[in-house]
TISE-198039 format. One record per residue (C-alpha): x, y, z; residue number from 1. Coordinates in pm, 1 decimal, always signed. Example, Ala and Ser with C-alpha at 12.3 -4.5 7.8 and 13.67 -1.06 7.14 Angstrom:
2
(atom (+1230.0, -450.0, +780.0), 1),
(atom (+1367.0, -106.0, +714.0), 2),
//
This chain:
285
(atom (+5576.8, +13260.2, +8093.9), 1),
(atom (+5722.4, +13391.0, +8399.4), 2),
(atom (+5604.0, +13052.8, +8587.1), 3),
(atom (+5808.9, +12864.5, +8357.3), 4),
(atom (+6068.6, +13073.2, +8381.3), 5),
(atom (+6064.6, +13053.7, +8763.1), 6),
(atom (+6186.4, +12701.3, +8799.8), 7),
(atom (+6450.3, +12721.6, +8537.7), 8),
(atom (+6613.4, +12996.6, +8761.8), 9),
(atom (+6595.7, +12823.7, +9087.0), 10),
(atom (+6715.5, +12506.0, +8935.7), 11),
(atom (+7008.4, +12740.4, +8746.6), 12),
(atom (+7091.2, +12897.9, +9093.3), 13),
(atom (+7110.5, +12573.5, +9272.5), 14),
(atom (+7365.0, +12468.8, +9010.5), 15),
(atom (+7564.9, +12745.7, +9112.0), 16),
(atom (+7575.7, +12720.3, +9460.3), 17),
(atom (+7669.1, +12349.6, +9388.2), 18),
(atom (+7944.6, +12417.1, +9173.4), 19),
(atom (+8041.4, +12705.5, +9379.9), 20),
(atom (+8061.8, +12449.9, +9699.8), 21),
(atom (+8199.5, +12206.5, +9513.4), 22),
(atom (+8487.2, +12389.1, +9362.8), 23),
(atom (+8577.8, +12598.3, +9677.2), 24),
(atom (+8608.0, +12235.8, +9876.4), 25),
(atom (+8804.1, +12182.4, +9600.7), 26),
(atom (+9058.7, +12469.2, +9645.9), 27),
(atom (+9086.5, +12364.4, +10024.2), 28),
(atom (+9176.9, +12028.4, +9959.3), 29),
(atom (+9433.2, +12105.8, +9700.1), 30),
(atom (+9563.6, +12421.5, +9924.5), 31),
(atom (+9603.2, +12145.5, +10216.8), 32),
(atom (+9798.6, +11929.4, +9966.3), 33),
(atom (+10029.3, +12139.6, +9787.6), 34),
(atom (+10115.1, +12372.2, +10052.0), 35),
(atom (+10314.9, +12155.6, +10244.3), 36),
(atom (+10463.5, +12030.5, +9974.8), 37),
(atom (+10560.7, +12366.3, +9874.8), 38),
(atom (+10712.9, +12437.5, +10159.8), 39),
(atom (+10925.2, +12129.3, +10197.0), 40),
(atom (+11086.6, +12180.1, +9899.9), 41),
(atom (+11111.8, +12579.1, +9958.7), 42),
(atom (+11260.3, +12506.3, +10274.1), 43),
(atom (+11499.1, +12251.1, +10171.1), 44),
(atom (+11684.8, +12515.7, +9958.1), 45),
(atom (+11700.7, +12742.7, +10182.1), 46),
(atom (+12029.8, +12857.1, +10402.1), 47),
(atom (+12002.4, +12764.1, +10789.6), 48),
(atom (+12028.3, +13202.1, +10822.5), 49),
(atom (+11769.1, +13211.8, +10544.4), 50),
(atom (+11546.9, +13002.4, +10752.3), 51),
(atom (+11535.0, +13159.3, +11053.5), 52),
(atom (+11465.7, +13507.0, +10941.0), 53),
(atom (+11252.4, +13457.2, +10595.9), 54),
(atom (+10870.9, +13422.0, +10600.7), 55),
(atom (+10834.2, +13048.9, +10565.2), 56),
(atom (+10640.3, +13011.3, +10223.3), 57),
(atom (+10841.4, +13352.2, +10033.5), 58),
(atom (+11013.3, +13213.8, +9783.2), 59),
(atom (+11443.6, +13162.4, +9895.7), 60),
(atom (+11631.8, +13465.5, +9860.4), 61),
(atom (+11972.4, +13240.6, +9781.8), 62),
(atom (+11834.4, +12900.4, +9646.4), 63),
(atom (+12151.1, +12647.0, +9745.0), 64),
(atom (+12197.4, +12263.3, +9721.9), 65),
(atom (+12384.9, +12281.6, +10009.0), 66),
(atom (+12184.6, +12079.6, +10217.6), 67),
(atom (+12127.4, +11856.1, +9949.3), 68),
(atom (+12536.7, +11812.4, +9922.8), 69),
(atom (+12516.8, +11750.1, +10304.3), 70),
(atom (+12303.5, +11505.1, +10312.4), 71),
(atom (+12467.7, +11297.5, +10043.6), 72),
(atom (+12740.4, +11303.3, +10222.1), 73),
(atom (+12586.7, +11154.6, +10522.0), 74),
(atom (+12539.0, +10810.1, +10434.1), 75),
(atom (+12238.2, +10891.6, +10257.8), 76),
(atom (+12262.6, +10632.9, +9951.9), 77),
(atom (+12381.0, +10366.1, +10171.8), 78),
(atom (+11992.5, +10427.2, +10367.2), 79),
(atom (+11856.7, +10452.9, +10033.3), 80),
(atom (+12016.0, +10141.6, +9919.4), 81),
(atom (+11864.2, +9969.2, +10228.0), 82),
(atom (+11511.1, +10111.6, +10162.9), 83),
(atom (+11500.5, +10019.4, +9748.6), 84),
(atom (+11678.2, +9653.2, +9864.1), 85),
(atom (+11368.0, +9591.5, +10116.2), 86),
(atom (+11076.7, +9678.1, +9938.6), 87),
(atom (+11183.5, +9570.0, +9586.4), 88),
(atom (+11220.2, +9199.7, +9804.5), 89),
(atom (+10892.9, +9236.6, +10000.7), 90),
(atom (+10704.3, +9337.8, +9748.6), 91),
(atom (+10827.8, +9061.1, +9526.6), 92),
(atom (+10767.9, +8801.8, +9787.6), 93),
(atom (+10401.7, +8979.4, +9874.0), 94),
(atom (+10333.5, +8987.7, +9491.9), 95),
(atom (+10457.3, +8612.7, +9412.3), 96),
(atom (+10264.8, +8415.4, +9701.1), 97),
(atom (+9944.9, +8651.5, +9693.0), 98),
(atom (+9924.3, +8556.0, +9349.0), 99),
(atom (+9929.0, +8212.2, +9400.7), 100),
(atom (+9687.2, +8209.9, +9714.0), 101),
(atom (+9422.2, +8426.0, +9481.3), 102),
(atom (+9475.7, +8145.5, +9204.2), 103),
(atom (+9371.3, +7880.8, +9446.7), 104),
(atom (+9081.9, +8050.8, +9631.4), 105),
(atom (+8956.5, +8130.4, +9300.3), 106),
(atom (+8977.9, +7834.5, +9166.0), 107),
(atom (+8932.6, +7557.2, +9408.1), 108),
(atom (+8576.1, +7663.8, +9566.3), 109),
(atom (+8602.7, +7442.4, +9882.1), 110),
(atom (+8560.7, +7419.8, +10213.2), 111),
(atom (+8960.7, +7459.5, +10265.1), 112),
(atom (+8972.4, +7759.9, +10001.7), 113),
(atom (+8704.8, +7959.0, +10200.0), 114),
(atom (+8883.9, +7887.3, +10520.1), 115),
(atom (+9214.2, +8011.9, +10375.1), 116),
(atom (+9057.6, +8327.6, +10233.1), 117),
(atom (+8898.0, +8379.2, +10578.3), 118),
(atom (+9178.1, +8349.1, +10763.9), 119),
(atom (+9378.5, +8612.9, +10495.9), 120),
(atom (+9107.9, +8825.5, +10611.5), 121),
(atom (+9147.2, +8778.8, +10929.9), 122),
(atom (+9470.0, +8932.2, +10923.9), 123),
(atom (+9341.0, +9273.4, +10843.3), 124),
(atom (+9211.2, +9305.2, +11142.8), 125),
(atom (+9516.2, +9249.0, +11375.3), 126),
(atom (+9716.9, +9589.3, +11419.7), 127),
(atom (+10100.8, +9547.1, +11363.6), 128),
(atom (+10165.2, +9767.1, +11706.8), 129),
(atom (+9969.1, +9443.2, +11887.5), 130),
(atom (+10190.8, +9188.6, +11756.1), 131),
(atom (+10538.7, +9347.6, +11713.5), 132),
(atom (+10694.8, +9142.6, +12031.3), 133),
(atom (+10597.1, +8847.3, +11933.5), 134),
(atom (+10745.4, +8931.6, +11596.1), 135),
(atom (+11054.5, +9031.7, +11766.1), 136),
(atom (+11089.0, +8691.5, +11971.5), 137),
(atom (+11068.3, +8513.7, +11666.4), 138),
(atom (+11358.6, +8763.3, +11497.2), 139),
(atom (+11599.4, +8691.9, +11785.0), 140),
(atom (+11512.0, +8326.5, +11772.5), 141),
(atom (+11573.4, +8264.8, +11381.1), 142),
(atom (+11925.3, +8491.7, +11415.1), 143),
(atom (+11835.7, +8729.0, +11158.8), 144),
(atom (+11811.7, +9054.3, +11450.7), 145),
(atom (+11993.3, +9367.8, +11266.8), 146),
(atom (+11936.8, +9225.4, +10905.9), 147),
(atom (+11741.7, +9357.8, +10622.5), 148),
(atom (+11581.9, +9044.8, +10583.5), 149),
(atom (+11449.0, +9098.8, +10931.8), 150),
(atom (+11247.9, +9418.5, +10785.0), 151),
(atom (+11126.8, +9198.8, +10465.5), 152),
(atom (+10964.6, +8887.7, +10605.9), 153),
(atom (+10729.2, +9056.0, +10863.0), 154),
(atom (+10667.4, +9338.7, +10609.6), 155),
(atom (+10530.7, +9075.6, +10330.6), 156),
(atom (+10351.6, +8881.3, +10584.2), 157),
(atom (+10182.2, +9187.0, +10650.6), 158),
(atom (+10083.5, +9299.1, +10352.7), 159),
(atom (+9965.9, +8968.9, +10260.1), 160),
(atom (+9567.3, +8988.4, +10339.5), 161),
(atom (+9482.9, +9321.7, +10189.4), 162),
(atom (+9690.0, +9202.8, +9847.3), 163),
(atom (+9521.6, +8858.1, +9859.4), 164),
(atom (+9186.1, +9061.8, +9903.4), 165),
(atom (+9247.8, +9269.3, +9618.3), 166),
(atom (+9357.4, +8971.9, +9388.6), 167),
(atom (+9040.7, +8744.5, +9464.6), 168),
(atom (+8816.6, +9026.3, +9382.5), 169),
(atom (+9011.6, +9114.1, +9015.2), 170),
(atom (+9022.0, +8680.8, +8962.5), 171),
(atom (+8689.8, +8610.3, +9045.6), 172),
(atom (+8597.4, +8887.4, +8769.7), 173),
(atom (+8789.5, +8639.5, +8527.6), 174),
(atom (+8544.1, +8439.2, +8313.8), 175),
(atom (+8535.1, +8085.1, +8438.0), 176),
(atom (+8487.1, +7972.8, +8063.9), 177),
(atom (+8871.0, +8094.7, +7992.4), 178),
(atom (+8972.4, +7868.2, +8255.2), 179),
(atom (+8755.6, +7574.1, +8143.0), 180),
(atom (+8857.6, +7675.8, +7806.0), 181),
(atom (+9221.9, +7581.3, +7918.3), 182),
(atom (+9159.2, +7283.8, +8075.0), 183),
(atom (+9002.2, +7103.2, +7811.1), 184),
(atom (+9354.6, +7183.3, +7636.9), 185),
(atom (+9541.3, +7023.7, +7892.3), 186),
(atom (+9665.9, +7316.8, +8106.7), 187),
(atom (+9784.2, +7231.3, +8474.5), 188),
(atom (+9684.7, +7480.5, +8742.7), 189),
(atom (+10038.4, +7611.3, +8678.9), 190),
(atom (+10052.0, +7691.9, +8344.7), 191),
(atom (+9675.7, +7822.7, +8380.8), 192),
(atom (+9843.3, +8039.7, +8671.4), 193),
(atom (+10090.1, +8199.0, +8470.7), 194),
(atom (+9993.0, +8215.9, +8129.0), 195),
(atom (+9587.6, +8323.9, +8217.4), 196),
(atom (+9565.4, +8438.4, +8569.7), 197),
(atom (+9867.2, +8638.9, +8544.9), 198),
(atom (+9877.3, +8846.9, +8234.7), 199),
(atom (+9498.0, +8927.8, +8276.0), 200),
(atom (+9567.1, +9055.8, +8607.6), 201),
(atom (+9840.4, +9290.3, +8530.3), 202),
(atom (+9682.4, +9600.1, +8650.7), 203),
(atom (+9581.2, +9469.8, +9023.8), 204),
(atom (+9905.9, +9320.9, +9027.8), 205),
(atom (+10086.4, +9667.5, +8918.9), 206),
(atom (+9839.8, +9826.6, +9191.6), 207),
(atom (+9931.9, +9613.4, +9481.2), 208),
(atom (+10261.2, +9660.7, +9385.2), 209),
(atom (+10287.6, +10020.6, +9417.2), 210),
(atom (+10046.6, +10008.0, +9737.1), 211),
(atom (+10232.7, +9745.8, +9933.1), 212),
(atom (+10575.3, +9930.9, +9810.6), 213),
(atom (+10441.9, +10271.7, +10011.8), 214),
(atom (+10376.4, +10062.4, +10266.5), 215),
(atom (+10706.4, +9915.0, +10282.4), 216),
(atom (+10899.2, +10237.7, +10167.1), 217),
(atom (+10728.5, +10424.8, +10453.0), 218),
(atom (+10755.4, +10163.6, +10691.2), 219),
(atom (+10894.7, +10289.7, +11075.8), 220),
(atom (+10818.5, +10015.4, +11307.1), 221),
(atom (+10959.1, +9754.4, +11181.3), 222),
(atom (+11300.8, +9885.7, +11115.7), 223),
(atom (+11333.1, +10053.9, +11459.1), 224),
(atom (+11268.3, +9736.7, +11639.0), 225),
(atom (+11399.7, +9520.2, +11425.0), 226),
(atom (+11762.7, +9631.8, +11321.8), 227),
(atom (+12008.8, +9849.4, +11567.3), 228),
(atom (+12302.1, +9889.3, +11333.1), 229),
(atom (+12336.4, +10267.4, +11096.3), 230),
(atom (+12469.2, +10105.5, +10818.8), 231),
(atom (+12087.7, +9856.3, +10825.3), 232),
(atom (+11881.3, +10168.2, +10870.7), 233),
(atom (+11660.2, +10217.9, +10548.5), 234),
(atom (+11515.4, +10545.4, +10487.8), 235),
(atom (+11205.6, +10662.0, +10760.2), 236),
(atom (+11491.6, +10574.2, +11077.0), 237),
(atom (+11762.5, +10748.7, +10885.1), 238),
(atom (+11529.4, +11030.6, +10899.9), 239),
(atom (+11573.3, +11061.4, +11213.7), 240),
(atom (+11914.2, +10996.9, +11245.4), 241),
(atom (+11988.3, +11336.4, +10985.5), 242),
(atom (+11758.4, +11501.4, +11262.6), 243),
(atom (+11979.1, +11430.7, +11549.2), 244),
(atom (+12313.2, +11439.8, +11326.0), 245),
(atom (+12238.5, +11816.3, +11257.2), 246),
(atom (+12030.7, +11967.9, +11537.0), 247),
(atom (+11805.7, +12234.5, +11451.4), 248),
(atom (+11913.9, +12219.0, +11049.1), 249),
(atom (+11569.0, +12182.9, +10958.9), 250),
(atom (+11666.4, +12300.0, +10565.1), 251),
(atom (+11899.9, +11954.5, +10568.0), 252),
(atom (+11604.9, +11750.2, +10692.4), 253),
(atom (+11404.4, +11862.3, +10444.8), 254),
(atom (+11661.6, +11790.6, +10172.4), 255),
(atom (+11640.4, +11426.3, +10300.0), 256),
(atom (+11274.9, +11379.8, +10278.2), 257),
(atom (+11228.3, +11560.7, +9922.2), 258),
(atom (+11535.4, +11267.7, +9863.2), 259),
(atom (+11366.7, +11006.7, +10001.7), 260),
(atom (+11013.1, +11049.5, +9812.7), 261),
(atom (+11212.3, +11086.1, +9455.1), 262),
(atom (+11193.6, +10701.1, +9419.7), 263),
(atom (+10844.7, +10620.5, +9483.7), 264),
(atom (+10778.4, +10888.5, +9269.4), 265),
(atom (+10962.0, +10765.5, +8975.7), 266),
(atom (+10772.1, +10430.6, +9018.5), 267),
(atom (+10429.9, +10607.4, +9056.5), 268),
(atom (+10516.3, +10806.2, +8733.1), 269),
(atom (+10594.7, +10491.2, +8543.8), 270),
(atom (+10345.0, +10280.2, +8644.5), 271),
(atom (+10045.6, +10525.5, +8636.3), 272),
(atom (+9881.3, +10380.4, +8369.6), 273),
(atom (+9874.4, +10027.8, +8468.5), 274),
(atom (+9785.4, +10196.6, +8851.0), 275),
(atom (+9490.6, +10337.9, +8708.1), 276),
(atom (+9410.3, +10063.4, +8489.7), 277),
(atom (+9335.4, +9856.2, +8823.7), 278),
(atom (+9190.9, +10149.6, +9031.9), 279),
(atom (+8910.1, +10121.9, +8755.0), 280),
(atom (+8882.3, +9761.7, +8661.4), 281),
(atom (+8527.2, +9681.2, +8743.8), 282),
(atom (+8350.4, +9988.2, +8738.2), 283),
(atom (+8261.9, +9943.9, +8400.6), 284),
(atom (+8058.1, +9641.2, +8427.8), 285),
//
């Protein structure tokens, strides 16, 4: 008896240590997430005297929107503006054409269609930092230097291969019997386009969305190369601008980043189920 019982113990203990491991990894990796976090917002209602003396993650003696008020006041919505105006129109124009490309490499299994799709994939591999001159020639060449369309076009062009990925995948998942199914009815590629392809892939197109809108929303380079005047500055070079306007008033920075992530929050919030929906699509088959 105690031989069977020998196993049973080991095997018992080696559950614990697992679960032990696994859940103190686990309390690391959410520590590493949350405290930051934490102290962002902490900090951002703090007083500038508050934040000089107090330990950094106690709790604000005097909680005040102050440095939310002064931030508001700085031009903040007109940034904000900029920021929800370029990545609601790059992400629409990312969305629309990806969509379209997918449809077509899906459907049309050619010679051409496989050299499209290679090419979109091509495109992951070339590093925005390598061609960001030659993006700015053509800028100052088409006139649009210092516009927010001069943020949108090279942003959608660059999130066009990793959504076009994405979309071929979730298509080619798509029975090919729906589409011949249509066809025999008369459908054009068009109609077949929007009334199959795109309500079946509603969750990879709510997922790129949100993915290429981080992208976008967080985007630095492209704005600080592309545009010179305050009132075209979106959101990650105003940043920087509420760092220079105010010093060392590290609460009122703060204020301005907890501003800045509401948005994509909201979104996130409101489009988690469809998010998840196309995080999973697949793994059940």
């Amino acid at each position: 008896m105690s031989t069977a019982t020998a196993p049973r113990r080991t095997l018992t203990a080696v559950t614990t240590l697992r679960r032990t491991v696994t859940g103190g990894a686990t309390f690391v990796w959410t520590a590493l997430v949350v405290v930051p976090v934490y102290w962002l917002v902490v900090t951002s209602l703090r007083g500038s005297t508050d934040f000089t003396t107090a330990s950094p993650l106690a709790p604000p003696a005097h909680p005040t929107l102050d440095n939310y008020r002064t931030v508001l006041d700085g031009g903040f919505t007109t940034y904000l503006l900029n920021s929800v105006v370029v990545t609601a129109a790059a992400v629409a124009i990312t969305v629309v054409v990806a969509l379209m490309a997918a449809f077509s490499i899906v459907r049309h299994t050619n010679r051409w269609s496989r050299l499209t799709f290679r090419l979109y994939l091509l495109g992951l591999a070339i590093p925005l930092q390598a061609v960001i001159i030659p993006v700015y020639l053509l800028i100052i060449r088409m006139h649009m230097y210092d516009s927010l369309l001069a943020i949108v076009l090279p942003s959608a062009a660059f999130a066009l291969p990793v959504t076009v990925m994405i979309l071929v995948s979730f298509l080619r998942d798509v029975p090919r019997s729906l589409f011949e199914a249509m066809v025999v009815d008369g459908a054009g590629d068009w109609r077949m386009l929007f009334s199959l392809a795109a309500p079946l892939a509603r969750p990879a197109l709510m997922t790129v969305a949100v993915y290429d809108g981080l992208q976008v929303w967080n985007g630095f380079l492209f704005p600080l190369i592309l545009t010179q005047s305050g009132d075209k500055a979106v959101l990650p070079l105003a940043l920087t601008l509420f760092r220079g306007q105010f010093g060392i008033d590290v609460p009122a920075t703060m204020a301005a980043v907890v501003l800045s992530t509401l948005p994509m929050l909201v979104v996130f919030v409101l489009a988690r189920r469809q998010l998840v929906a196309g995080l999973t699509a697949g793994f059940s088959k």
